[in-house]
N, C-alpha and C positions, 0 to 999 in steps of 0.2 A: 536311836538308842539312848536310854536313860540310868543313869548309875549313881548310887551317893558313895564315896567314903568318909567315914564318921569317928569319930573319936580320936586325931590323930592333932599332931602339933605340926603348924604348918609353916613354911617360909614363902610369903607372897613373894618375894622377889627384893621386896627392900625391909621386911620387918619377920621379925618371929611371933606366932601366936600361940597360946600355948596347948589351949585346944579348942578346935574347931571341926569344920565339916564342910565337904565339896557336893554339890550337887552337878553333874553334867547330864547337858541334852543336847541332841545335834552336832555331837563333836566340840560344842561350845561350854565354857563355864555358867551354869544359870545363876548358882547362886555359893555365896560363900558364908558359913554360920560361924563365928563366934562364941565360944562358952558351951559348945557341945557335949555334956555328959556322957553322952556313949561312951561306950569302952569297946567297939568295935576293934580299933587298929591301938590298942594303949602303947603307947611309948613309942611309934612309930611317928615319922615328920613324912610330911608330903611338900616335894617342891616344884616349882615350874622343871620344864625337861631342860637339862643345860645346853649352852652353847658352847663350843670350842672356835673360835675365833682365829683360828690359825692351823688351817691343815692343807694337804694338797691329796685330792681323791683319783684313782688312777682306775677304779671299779666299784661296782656296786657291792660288790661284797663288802668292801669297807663301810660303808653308807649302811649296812645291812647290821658290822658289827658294833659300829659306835651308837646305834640302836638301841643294841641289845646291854646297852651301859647306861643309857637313860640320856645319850646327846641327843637331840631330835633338828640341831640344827647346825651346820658346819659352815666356818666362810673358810674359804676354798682359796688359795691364794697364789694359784699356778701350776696350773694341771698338762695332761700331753700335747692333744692339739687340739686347735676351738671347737672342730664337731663335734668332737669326743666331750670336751664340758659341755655342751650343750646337749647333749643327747646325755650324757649323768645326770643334768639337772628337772630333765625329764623324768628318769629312771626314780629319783631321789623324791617325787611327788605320791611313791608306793604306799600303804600303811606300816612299812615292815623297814625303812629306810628312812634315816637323816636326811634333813628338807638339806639341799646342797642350795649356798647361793658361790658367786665366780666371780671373776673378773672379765672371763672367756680364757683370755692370755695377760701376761705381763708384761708390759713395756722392757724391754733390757737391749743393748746393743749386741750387733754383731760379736761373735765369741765369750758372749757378757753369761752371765749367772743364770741358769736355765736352758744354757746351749750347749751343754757340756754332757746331756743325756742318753745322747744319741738319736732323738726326735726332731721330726722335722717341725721347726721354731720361726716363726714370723721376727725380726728383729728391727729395730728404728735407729739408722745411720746416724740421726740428727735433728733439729729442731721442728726444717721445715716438711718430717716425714709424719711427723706426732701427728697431729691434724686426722690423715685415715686411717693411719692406729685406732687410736682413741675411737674414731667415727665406727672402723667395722668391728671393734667390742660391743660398740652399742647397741650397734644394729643385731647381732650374733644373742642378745639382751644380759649384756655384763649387768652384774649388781652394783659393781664399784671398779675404780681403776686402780690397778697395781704395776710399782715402777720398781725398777732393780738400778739403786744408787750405789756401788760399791768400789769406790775408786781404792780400796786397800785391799782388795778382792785377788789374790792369788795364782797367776797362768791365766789371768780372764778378764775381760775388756772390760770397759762400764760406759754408760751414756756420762754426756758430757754436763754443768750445770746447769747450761741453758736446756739442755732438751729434758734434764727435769724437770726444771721451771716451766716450761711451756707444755709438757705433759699432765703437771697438778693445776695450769692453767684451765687445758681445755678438757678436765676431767670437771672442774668448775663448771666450765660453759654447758656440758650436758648434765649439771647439777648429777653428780656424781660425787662420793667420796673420792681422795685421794691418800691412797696407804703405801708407806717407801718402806721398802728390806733396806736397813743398813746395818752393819756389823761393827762399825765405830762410833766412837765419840762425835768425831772429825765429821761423816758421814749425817749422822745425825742433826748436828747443827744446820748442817746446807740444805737438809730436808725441810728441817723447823722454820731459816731463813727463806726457802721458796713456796712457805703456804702451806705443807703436807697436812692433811687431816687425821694422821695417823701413821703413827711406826708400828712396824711389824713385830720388831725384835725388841730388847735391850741389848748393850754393851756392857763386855767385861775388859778392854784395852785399858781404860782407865776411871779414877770415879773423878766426874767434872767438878760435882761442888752444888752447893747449895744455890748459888747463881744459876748454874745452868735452868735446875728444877723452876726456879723463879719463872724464869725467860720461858720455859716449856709450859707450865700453868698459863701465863699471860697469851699465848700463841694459841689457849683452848686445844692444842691438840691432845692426842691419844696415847698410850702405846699398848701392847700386846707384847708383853717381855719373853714368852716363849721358854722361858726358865727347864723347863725339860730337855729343850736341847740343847740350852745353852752347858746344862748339865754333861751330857754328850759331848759337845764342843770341848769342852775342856779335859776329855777322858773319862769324866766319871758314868756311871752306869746307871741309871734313872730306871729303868724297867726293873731291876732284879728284886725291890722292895713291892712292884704290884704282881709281878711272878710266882712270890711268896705268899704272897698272899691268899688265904683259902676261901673267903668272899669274891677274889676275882678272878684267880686263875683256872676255874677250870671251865670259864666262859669264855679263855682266852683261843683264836685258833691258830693251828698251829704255825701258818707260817708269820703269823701277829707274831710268835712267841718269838720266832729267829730274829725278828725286828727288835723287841725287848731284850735281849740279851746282847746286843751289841751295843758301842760306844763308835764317834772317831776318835781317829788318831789326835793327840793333844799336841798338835807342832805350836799351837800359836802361843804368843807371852800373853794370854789370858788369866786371869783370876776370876773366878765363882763369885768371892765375896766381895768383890768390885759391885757386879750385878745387882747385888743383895742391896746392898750401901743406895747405889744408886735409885733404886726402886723404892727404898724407903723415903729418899728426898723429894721424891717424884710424888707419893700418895702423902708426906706431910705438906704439900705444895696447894694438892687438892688435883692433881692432873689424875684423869679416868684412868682407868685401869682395867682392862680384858683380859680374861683367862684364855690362853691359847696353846696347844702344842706344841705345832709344826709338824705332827704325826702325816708321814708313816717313817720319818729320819729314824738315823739308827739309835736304837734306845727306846725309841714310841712306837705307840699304835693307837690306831682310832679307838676313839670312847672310853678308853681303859685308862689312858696318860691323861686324860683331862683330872681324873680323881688326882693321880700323884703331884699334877699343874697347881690344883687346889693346896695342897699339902705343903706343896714349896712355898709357894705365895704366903700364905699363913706363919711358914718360918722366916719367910724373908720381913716380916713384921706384920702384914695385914692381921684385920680380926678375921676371926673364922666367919661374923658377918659381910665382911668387905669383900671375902673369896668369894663366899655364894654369890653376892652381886653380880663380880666381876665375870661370872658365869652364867648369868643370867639376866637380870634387869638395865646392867650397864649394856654391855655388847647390842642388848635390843632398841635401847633408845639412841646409842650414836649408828647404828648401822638403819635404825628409821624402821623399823620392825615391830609396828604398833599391835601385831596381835600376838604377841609371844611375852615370854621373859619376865610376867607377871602370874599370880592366883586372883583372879576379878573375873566380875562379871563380864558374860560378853568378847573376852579370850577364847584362844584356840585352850583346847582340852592337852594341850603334850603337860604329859604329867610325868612325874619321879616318883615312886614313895619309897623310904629308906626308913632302916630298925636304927634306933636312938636318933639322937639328937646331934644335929654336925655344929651344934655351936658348943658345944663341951669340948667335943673331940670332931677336927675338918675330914678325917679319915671314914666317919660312920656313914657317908657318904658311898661309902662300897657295900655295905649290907644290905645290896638293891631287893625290894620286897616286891615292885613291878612297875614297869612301865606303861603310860599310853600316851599314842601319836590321833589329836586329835580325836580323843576318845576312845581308842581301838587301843586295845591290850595287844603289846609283843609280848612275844614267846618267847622265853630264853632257854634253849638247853642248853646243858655241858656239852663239853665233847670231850669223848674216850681219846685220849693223849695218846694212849698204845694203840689204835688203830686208826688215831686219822682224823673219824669222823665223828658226828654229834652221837651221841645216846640217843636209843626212841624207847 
């Protein structure tokens, strides 16, 4: 199948053009024009399909509706049980489904962060059990390894430092990424000190200081700040502004919506603009920066919170080019996803096109005008909110 779109302003993934033109063949990008007069799509941007770097998928129907938002690709960071990712990540190779990548499972100890769900959870006592963890992720075809560091963690165990260290160790050894959940400062550091390739979250317990940001640059690692739920986390409500919203809500379904209007409870001595402070130290350091959820926590959902993720980030100081990246072209090159996350030749066809320009405003990003996964056009209906189901 062969398709152009033409006349549209484009974001390859790290630059703006102002206007150009896509050719695709074979699901593939053939060619990218420059200076295209057409007026085909005027005023419209077309971007690579975004990534959310931070969700946890528990059905296809998720995978199905963060699609139909323009994600096309989701890292997955601790799902129910290993068959079950594995057989999603199968599911998630559909045309109509976010490409899923995993972990399989998460490293976390007995009674630790992820045992609390009521599924039956594989756990690592200790150092010397990491080894065929690690080993049956691999085999199972984890994409990367995920550990749960949470020694201020609430009613709930956590591994010890060595069985993190020896977890980012021999996540090393099967050249694997290594990404830790942690929810403090404290936490954080012991990640950074045992090698981590990557935080899940940011912290709002306290803001460390310009040093820490230094020490985090120099370490080359990551993070995925998560800011949607940290939003959450603190009480506030993060869904009720894409709810509102008449470019996305009525794409939204409905039990997405139940997830969107809820918050947790605010026990902790957390501050928001901790978060902020800190994430700004972090990208004037030069440390990478991933757009991520955490969907389907309460407050998010799949493919709809990556818009509002984009929006935070942007307030927490990024440029509205830095969002896009950090949704695209970043997450592709640390996560080693050489056919995504760019507009080039010779790319997968997942494509976005949205009405205006998301570098004026990071919000035009929701006036999705269509998707394609490797070339193929999803389908987006609404759905009749009073009865349920999609509109035909």
């Amino acid at each position: 199948m062969r398709f152009e779109i033409r006349g549209v302003r484009i974001f390859d993934g790290e630059r703006l053009i102002e206007r150009g033109g896509v050719v695709v063949e074979g699901g593939r990008i053939l060619r990218v024009d420059e200076d295209d007069e057409m007026a085909e799509h005027r005023g419209a941007t077309l971007l690579p399909a975004l990534i959310d770097s931070h969700v946890h998928v528990y059905s296809d129907a998720q995978l199905r509706q963060a699609a139909a938002f323009g994600v096309l690709t989701a890292m997955d960071m601790g799902t129910v049980v290993p068959l079950r990712a594995v057989a999603l990540k199968k599911q998630s190779l559909l045309a109509d489904h976010a490409e899923l990548l995993s972990p399989i499972q998460a490293v976390t100890s007995p009674g630790g962060h992820g045992t609390q769900f009521g599924y039956p959870t594989s756990t690592v006592g200790g150092p010397s059990e990491v080894t065929f963890f690690v080993e049956a992720c691999v085999a199972l075809g984890a994409d990367y390894i995920k550990i749960i560091y949470s020694p201020e963690e609430r009613r709930l165990t956590t591994i010890s430092m060595e069985t993190l260290r020896a977890a980012i160790d021999e996540a090393r050894r099967h050249r694997k990424l290594s990404l830790v959940h942690c929810i403090t400062s404290h936490a954080a550091r012991a990640a950074l000190d045992c090698g981590a390739d990557g935080l899940t979250h940011i912290f709002a317990d306290e803001e460390p200081g310009r040093s820490f940001a230094r020490e985090f640059a120099r370490r080359g690692a990551f993070v995925v700040p998560t800011l949607s739920v940290l939003q959450s986390a603190v009480g506030m409500r993060p869904g009720e502004g894409l709810l509102s919203d008449p470019r996305l809500s009525p794409f939204i379904e409905p039990t997405a919506r139940d997830h969107l209007r809820r918050s947790f409870l605010a026990a902790r001595d957390w501050r928001y603009a901790r978060a902020e402070t800190t994430l700004r130290s972090l990208r004037d350091e030069g440390v990478p920066i991933l757009a991520g959820t955490d969907a389907p926590n309460p407050g998010t959902s799949h493919g709809v919170s990556l818009h509002g993720e984009l929006e935070l980030l942007v307030r927490a100081g990024l440029e509205p080019l830095e969002a896009l990246r950090a949704a695209t072209c970043v997450p592709a090159d640390r996560f080693g996803l050489s056919d995504r996350g760019r507009i080039a030749p010779g790319l997968r066809a997942d494509l976005l096109l949205i009405g205006g320009n998301p570098v004026d405003d990071i919000r035009n990003t929701r006036e999705i005008l269509g998707v394609w996964k490797a070339g193929v056009p999803i389908q987006r209906e609404p759905f009749d909110l009073t009865a349920g189901h999609e509109l035909t």
